[in-house]
Biotite code that builds the C-alpha atoms (Angstrom):
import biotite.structure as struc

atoms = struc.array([
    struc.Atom([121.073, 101.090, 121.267], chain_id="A", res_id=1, res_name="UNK", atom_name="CA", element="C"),
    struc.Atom([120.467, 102.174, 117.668], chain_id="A", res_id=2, res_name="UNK", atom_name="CA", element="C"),
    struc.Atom([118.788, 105.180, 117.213], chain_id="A", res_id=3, res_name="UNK", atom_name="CA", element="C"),
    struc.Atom([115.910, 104.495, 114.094], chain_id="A", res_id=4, res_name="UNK", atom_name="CA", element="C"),
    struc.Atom([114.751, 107.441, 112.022], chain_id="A", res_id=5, res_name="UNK", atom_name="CA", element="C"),
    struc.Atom([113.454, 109.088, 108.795], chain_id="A", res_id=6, res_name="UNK", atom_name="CA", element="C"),
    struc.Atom([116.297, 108.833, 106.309], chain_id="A", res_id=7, res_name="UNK", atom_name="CA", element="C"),
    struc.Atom([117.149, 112.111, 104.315], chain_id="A", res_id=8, res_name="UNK", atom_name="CA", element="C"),
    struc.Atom([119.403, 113.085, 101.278], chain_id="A", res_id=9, res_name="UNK", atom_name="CA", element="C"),
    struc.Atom([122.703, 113.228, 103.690], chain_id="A", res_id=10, res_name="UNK", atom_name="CA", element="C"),
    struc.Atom([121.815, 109.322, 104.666], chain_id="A", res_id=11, res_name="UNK", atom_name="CA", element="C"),
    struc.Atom([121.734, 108.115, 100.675], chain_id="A", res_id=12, res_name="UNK", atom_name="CA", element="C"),
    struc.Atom([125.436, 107.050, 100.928], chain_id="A", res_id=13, res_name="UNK", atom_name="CA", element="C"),
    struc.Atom([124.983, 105.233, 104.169], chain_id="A", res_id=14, res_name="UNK", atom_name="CA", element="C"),
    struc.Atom([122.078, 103.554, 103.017], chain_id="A", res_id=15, res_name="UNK", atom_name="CA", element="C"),
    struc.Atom([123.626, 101.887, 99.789], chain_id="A", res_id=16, res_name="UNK", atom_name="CA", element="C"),
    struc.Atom([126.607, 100.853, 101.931], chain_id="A", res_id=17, res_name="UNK", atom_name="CA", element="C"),
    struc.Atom([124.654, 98.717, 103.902], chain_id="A", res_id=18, res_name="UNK", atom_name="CA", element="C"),
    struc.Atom([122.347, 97.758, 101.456], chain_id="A", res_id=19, res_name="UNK", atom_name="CA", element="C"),
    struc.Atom([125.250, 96.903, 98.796], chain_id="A", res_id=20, res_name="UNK", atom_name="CA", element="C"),
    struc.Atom([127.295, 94.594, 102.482], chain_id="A", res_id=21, res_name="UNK", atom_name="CA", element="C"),
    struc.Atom([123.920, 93.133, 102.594], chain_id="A", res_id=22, res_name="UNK", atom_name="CA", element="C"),
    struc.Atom([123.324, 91.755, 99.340], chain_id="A", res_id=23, res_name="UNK", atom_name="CA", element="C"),
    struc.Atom([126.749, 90.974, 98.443], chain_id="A", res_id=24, res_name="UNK", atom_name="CA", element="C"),
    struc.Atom([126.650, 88.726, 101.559], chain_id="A", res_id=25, res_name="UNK", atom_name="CA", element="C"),
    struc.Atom([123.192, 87.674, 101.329], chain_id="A", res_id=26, res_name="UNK", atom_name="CA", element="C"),
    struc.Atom([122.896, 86.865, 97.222], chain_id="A", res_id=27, res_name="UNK", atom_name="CA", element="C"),
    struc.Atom([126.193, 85.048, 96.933], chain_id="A", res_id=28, res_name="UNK", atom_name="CA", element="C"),
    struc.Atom([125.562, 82.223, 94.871], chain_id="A", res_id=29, res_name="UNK", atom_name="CA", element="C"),
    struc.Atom([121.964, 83.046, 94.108], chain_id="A", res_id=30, res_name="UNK", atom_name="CA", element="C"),
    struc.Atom([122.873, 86.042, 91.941], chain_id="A", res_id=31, res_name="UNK", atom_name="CA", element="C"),
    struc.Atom([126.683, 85.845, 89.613], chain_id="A", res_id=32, res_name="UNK", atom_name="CA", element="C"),
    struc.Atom([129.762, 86.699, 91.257], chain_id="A", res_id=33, res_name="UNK", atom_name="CA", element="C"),
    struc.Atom([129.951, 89.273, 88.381], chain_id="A", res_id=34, res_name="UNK", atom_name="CA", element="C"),
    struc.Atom([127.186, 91.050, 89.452], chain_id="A", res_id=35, res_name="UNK", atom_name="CA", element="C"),
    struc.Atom([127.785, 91.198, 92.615], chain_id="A", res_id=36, res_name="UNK", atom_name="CA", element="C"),
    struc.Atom([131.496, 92.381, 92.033], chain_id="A", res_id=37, res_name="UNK", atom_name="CA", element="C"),
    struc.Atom([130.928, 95.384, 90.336], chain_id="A", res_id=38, res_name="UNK", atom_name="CA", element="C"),
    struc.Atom([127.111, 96.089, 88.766], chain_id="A", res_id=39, res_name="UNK", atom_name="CA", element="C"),
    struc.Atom([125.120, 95.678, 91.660], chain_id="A", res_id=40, res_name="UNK", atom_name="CA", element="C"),
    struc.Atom([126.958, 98.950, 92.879], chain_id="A", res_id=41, res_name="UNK", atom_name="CA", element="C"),
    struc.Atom([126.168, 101.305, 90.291], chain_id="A", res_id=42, res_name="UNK", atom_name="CA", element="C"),
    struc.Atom([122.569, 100.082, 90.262], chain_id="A", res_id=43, res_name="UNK", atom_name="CA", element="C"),
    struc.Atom([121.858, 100.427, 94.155], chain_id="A", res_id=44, res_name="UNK", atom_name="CA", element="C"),
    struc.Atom([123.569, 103.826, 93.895], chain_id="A", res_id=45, res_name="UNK", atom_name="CA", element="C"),
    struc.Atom([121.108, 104.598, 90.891], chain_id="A", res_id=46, res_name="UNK", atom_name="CA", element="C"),
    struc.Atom([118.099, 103.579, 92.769], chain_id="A", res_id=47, res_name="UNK", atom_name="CA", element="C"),
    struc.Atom([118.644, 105.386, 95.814], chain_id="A", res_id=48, res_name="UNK", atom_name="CA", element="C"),
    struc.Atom([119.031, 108.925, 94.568], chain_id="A", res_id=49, res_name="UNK", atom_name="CA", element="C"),
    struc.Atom([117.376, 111.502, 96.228], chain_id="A", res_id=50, res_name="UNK", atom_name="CA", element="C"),
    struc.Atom([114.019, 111.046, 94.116], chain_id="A", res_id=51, res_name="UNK", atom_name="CA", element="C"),
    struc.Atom([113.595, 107.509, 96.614], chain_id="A", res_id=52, res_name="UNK", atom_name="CA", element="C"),
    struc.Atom([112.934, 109.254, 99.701], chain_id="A", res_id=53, res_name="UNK", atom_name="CA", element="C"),
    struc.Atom([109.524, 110.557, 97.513], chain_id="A", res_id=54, res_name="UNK", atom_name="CA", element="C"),
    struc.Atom([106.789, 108.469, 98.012], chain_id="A", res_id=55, res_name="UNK", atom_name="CA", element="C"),
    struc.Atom([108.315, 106.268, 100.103], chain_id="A", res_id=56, res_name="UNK", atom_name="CA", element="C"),
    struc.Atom([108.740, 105.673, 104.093], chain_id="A", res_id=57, res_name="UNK", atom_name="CA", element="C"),
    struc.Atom([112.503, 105.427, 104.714], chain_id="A", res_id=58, res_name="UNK", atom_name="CA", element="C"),
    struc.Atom([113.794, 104.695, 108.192], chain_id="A", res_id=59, res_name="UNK", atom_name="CA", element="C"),
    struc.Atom([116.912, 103.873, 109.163], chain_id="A", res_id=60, res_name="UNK", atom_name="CA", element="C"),
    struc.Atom([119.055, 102.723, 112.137], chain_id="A", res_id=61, res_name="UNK", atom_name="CA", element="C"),
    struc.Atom([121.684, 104.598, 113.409], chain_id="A", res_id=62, res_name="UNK", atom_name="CA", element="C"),
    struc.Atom([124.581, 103.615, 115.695], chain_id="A", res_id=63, res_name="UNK", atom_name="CA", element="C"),
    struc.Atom([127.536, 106.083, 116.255], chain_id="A", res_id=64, res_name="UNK", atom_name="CA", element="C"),
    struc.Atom([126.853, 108.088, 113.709], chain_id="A", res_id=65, res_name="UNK", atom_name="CA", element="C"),
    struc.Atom([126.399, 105.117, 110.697], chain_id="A", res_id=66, res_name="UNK", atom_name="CA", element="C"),
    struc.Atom([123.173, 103.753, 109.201], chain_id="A", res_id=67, res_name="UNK", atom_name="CA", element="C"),
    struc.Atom([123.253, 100.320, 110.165], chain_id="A", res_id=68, res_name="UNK", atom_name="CA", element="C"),
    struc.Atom([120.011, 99.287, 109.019], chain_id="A", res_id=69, res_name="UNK", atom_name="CA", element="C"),
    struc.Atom([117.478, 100.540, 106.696], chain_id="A", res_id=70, res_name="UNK", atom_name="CA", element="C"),
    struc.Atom([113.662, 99.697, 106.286], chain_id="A", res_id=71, res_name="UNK", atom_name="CA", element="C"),
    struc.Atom([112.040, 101.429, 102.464], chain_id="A", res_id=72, res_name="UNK", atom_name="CA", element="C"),
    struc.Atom([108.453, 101.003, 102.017], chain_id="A", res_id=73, res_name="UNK", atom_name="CA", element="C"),
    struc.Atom([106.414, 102.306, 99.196], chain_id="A", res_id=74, res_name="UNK", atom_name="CA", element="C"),
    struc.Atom([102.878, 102.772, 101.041], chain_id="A", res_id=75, res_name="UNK", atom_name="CA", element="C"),
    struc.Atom([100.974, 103.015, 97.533], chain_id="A", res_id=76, res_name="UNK", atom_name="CA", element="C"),
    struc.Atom([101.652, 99.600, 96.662], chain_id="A", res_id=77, res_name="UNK", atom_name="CA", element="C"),
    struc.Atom([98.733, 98.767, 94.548], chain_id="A", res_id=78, res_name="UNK", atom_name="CA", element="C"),
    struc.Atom([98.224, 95.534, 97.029], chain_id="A", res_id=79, res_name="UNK", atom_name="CA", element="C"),
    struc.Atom([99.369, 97.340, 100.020], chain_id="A", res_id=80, res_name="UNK", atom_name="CA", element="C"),
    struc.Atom([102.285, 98.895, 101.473], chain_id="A", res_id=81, res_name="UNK", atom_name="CA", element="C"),
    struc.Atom([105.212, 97.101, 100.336], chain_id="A", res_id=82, res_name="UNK", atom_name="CA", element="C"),
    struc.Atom([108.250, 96.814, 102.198], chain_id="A", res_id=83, res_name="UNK", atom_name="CA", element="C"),
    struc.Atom([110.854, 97.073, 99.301], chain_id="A", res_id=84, res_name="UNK", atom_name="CA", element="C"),
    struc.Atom([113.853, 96.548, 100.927], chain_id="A", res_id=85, res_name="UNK", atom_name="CA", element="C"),
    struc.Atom([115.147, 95.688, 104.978], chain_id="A", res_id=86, res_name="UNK", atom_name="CA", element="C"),
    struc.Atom([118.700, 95.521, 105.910], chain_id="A", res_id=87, res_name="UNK", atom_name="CA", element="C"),
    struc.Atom([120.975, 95.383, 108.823], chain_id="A", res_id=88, res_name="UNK", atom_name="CA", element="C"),
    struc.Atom([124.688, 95.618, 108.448], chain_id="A", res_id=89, res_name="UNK", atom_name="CA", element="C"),
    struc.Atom([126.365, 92.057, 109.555], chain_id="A", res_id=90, res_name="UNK", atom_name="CA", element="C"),
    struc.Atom([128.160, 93.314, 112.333], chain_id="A", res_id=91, res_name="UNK", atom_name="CA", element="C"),
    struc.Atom([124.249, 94.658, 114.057], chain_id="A", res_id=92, res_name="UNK", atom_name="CA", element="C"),
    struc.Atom([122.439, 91.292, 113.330], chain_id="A", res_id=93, res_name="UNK", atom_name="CA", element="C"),
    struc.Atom([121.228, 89.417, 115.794], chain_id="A", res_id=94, res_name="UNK", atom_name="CA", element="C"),
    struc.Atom([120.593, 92.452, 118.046], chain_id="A", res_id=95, res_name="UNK", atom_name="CA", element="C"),
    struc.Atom([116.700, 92.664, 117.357], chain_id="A", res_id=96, res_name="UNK", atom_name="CA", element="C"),
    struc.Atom([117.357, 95.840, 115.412], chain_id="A", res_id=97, res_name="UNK", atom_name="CA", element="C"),
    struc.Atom([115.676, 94.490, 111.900], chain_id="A", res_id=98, res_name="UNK", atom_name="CA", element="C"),
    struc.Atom([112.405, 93.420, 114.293], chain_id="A", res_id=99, res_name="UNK", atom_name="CA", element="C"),
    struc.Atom([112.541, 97.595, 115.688], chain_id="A", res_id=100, res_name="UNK", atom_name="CA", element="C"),
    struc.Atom([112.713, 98.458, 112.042], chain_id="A", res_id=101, res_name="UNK", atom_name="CA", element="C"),
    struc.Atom([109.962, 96.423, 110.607], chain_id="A", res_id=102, res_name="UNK", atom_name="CA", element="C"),
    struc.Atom([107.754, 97.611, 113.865], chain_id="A", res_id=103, res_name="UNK", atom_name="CA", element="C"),
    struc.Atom([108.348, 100.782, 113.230], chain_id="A", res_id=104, res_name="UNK", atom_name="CA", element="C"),
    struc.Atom([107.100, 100.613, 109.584], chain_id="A", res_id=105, res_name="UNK", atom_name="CA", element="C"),
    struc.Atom([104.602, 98.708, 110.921], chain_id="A", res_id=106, res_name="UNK", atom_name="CA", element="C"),
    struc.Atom([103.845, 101.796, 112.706], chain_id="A", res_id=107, res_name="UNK", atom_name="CA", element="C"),
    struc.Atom([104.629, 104.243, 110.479], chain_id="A", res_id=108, res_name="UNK", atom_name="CA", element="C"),
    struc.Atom([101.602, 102.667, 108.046], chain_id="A", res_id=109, res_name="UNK", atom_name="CA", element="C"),
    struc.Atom([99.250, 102.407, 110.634], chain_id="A", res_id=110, res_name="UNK", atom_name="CA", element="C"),
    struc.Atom([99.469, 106.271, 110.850], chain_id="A", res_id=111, res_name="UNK", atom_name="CA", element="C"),
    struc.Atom([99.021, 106.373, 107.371], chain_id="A", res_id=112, res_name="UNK", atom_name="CA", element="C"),
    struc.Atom([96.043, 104.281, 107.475], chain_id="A", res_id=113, res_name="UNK", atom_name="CA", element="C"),
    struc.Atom([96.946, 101.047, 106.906], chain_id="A", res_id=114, res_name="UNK", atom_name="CA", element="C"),
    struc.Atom([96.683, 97.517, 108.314], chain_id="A", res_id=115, res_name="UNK", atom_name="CA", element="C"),
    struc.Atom([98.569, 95.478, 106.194], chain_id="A", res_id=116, res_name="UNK", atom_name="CA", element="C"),
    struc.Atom([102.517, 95.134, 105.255], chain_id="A", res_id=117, res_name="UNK", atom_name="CA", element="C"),
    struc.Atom([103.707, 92.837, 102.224], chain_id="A", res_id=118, res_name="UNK", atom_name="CA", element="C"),
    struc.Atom([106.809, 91.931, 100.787], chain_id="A", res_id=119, res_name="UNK", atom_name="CA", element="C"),
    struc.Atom([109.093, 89.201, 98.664], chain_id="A", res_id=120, res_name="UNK", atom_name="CA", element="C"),
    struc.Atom([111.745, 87.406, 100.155], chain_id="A", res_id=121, res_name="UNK", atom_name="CA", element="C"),
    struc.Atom([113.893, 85.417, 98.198], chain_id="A", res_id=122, res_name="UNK", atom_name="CA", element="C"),
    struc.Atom([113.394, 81.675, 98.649], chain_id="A", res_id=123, res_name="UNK", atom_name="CA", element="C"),
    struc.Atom([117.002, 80.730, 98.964], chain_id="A", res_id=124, res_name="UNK", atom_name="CA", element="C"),
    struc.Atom([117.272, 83.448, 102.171], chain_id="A", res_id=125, res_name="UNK", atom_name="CA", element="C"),
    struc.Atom([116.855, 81.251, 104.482], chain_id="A", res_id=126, res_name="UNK", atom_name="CA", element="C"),
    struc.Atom([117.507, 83.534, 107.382], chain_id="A", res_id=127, res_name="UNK", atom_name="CA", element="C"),
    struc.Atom([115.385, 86.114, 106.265], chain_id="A", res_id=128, res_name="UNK", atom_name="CA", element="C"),
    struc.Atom([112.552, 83.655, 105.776], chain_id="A", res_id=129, res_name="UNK", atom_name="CA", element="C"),
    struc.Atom([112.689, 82.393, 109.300], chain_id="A", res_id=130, res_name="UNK", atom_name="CA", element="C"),
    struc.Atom([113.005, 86.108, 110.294], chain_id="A", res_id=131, res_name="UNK", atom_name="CA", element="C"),
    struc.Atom([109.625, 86.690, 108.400], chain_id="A", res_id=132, res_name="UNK", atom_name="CA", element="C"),
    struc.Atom([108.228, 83.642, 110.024], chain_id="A", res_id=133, res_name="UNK", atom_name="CA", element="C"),
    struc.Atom([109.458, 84.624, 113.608], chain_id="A", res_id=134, res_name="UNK", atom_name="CA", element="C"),
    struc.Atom([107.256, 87.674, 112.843], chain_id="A", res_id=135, res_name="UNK", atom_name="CA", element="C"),
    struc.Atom([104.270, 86.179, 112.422], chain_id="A", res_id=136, res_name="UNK", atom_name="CA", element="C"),
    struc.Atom([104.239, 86.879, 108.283], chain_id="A", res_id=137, res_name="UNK", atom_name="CA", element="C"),
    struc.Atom([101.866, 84.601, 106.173], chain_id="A", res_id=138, res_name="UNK", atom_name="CA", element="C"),
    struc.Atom([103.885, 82.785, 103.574], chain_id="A", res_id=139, res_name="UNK", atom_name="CA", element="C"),
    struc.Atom([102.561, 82.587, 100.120], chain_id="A", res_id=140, res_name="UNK", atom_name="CA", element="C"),
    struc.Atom([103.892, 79.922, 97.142], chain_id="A", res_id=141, res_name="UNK", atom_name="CA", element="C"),
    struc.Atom([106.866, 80.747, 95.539], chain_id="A", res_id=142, res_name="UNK", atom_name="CA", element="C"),
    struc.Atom([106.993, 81.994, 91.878], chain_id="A", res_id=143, res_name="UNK", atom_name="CA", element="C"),
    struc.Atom([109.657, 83.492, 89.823], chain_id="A", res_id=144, res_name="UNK", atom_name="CA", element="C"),
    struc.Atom([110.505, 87.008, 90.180], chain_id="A", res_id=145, res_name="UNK", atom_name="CA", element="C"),
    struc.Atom([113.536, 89.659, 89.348], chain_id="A", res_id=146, res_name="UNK", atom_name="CA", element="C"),
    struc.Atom([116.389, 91.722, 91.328], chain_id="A", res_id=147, res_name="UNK", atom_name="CA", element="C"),
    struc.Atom([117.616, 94.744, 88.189], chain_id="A", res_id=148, res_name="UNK", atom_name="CA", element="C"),
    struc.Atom([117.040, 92.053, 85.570], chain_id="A", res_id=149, res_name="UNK", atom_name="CA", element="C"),
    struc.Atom([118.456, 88.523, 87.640], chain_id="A", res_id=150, res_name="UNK", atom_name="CA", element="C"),
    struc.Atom([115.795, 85.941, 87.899], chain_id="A", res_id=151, res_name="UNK", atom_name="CA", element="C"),
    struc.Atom([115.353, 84.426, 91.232], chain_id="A", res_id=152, res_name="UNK", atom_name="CA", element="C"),
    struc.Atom([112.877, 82.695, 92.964], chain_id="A", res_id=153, res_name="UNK", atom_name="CA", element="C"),
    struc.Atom([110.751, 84.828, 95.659], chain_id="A", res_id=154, res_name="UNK", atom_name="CA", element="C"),
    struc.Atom([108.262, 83.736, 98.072], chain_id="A", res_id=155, res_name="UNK", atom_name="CA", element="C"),
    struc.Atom([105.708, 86.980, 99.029], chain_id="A", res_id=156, res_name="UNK", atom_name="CA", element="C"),
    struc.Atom([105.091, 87.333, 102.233], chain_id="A", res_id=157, res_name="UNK", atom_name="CA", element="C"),
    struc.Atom([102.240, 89.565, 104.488], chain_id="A", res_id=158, res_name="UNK", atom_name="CA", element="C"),
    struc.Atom([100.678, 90.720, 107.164], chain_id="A", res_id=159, res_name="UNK", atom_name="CA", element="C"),
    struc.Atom([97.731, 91.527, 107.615], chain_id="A", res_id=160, res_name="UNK", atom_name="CA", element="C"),
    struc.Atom([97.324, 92.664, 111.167], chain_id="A", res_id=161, res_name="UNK", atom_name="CA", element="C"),
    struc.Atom([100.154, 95.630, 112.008], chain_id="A", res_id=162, res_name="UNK", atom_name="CA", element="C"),
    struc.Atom([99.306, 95.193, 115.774], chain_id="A", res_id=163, res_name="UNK", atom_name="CA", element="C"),
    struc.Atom([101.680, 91.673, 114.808], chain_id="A", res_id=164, res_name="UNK", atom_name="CA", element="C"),
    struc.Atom([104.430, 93.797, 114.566], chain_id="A", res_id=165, res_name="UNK", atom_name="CA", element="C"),
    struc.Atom([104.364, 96.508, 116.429], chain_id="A", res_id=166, res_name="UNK", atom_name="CA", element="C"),
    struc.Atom([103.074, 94.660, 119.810], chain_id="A", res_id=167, res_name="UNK", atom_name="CA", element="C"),
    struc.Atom([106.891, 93.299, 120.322], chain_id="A", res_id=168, res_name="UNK", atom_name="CA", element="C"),
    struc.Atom([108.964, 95.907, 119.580], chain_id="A", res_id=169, res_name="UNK", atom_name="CA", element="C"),
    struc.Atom([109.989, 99.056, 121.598], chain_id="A", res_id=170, res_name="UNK", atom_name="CA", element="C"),
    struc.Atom([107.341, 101.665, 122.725], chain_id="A", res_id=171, res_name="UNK", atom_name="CA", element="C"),
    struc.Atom([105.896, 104.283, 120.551], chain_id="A", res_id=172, res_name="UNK", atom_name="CA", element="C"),
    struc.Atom([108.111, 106.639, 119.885], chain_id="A", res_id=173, res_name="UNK", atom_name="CA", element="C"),
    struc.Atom([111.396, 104.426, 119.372], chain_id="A", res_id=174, res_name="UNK", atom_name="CA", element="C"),
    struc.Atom([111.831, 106.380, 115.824], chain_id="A", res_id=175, res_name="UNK", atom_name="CA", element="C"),
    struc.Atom([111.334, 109.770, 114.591], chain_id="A", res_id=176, res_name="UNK", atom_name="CA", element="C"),
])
């Protein structure tokens, strides 16, 4: 079973590989085959320089020594913590390991002080949308939003009740 923890510096590289598998896989078709060829790389790798793991809650899944998943959330959303970006690697999905990441945000705010999670999900994700749903996430209407300067359409998504997440995961303690 995948280990989930606090990313650091080290994990950066990791992180953008699965991230980078993810949306290449994910935003075919939504986003241009350009973009997605070449671009999209340079801008993950800009985003997640070391200056992301400030002010954010990074945790990450690791399996034999790889980040297979990832879970960023910026806690001082102005609306709430915002989960800004949840991944699992293709060859991990299925395996509940993007529910253990999103309950251990989910617990990870709570110890902050929090009791509510939000986020955007594109509306052409299907999967992730009925992921979202499975979780018990309260869909709002869609409106237009933008990934590095690509329009797509987004629906945002919340909870607001943490217990909803963290009641059916692993026990306290799954993450460090």
């Amino acid at each position: 079973m995948s280990e989930i923890r606090r990313a650091s510096e080290a994990d950066l590289p990791g992180i953008v590989a699965v991230i980078l598998e993810s949306w290449r896989r994910t935003y075919r078709g939504v986003l241009s085959d350009g973009y997605l060829a070449g671009p999209v790389e340079a801008d993950l790798a800009a985003l997640w320089s070391p200056a992301r793991l400030e002010g954010a809650v990074v945790l990450m899944a690791v399996d034999a020594g790889r980040v297979v998943g990832v879970a960023a959330t910026l806690p001082d959303d102005p609306d709430g913590p915002y989960v800004d970006n949840l991944h699992v690697a293709e060859a991990h999905e299925g395996r509940g390991l993007g529910r253990r990441l999103m309950a251990a945000t989910a617990t990870e705010m709570r110890a902050l002080g929090h009791d509510r999670l939000h986020l955007t999900v594109a509306v052409s994700n299907a999967r992730a949308n009925r992921f979202y749903k499975r979780l018990g996430g309260a869909f709002g209407p869609a409106f237009e939003d933008e990934m590095f300067g690509n329009p797509v359409m987004a629906y945002p998504v919340g909870w607001n009740e943490l217990s909803v997440l963290t009641g059916a995961t692993a026990p306290a303690g799954a993450f460090k």
